[in-house]
C-alpha positions in Angstrom: -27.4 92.8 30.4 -30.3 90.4 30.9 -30.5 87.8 33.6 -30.3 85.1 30.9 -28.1 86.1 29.5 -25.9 86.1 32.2 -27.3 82.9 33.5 -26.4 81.6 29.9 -22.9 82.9 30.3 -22.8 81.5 33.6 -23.3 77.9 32.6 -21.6 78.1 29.5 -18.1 79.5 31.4 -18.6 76.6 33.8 -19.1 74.1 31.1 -15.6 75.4 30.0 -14.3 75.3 33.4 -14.5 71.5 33.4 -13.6 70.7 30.1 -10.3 72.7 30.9 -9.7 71.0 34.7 -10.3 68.1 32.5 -7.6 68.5 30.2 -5.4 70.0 32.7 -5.1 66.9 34.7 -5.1 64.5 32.0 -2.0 66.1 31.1 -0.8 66.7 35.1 -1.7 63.3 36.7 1.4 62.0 35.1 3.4 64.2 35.6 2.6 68.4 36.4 5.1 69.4 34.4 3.4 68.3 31.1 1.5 71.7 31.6 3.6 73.7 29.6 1.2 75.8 27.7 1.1 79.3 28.9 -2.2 79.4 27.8 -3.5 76.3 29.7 -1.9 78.4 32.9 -3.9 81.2 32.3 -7.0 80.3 30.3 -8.9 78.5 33.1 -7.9 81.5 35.5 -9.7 83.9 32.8 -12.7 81.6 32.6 -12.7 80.9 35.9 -12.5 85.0 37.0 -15.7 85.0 34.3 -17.8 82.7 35.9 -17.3 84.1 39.3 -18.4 87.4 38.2 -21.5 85.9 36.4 -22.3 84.4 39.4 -21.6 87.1 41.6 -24.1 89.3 39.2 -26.9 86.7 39.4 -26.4 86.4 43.0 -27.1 90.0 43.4 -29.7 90.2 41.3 -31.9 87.5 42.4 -30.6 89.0 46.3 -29.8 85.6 46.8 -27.4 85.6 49.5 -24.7 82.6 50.9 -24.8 81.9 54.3 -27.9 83.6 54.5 -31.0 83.0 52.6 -29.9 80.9 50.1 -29.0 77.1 51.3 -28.0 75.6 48.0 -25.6 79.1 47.3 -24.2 78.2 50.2 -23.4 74.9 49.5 -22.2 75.8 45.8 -20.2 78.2 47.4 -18.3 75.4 50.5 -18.1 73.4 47.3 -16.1 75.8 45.0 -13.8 75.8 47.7 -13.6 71.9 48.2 -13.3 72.1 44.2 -10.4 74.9 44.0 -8.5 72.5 46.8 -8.7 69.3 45.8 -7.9 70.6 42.0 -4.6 71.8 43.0 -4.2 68.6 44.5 -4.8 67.3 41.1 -3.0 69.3 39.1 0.4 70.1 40.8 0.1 69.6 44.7 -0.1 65.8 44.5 2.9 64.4 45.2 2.1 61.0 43.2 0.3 59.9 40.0 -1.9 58.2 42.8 -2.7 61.2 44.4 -3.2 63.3 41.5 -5.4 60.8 40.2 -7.8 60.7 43.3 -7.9 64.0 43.5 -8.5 64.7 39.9 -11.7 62.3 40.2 -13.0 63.6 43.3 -13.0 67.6 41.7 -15.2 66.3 39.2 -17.3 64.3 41.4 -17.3 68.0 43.6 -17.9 70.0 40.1 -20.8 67.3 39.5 -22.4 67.9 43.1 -22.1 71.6 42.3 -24.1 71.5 38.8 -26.6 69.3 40.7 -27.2 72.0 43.5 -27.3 74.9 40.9 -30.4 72.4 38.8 -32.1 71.3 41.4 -31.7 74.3 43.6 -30.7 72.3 46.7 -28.0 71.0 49.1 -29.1 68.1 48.3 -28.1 68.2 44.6 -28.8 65.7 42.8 -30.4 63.3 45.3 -33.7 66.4 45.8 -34.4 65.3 42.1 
């Protein structure tokens, strides 16, 4: 498979990787248990599984490595994490619409920081533009 295509793949799985959060805790902010769908459960992990592995390949094949020679990886990377947390805070850990709420924003800020690191190829994201 080419790299663009893969890099295409890449963006577009992440492109449906918010679009689904999105969804997700418009519907859980309220209340979690409005997530009912089977397939909202286990769409975004499919997606989600997806763009790892398309990011995983390019990593490899550009031998761009987190925590090592690639600082805005690494920070995509620290930020997945921060993303993966503070979603689940979003969509069923928060204990109150409050919380859910906050949380929901700040994973899209964090999902916003990310797609700025992946453009402009910095930790800086959007602010080495």
């Amino acid at each position: 498979m080419s790299y663009f295509a893969v890099k295409h793949a890449h963006m577009m799985f992440a492109m449906i990787s918010i679009v689904l959060f999105m969804l997700r805790a418009w519907l859980a902010v309220p209340s979690p248990a409005r997530i009912s769908n089977k397939l909202l459960k286990i769409l975004p992990h499919v997606n989600d599984t997806l763009l790892l592995l398309c990011g995983i390949w390019l990593a490899v094949s550009l031998n761009q490595i987190p925590f090592g020679n690639s600082p805005w990886l690494t920070a995509k990377v620290v930020g997945l994490v921060l993303y993966i947390i503070v979603g689940t805070i979003a969509i069923k850990r928060g204990k109150t619409q409050g919380q859910r709420l906050v949380a929901a924003l700040a994973a899209i800020a964090i999902f916003a920081y990310i797609y700025g690191a992946a453009v402009s190829k910095s930790p800086l994201s959007w602010l080495a533009l």
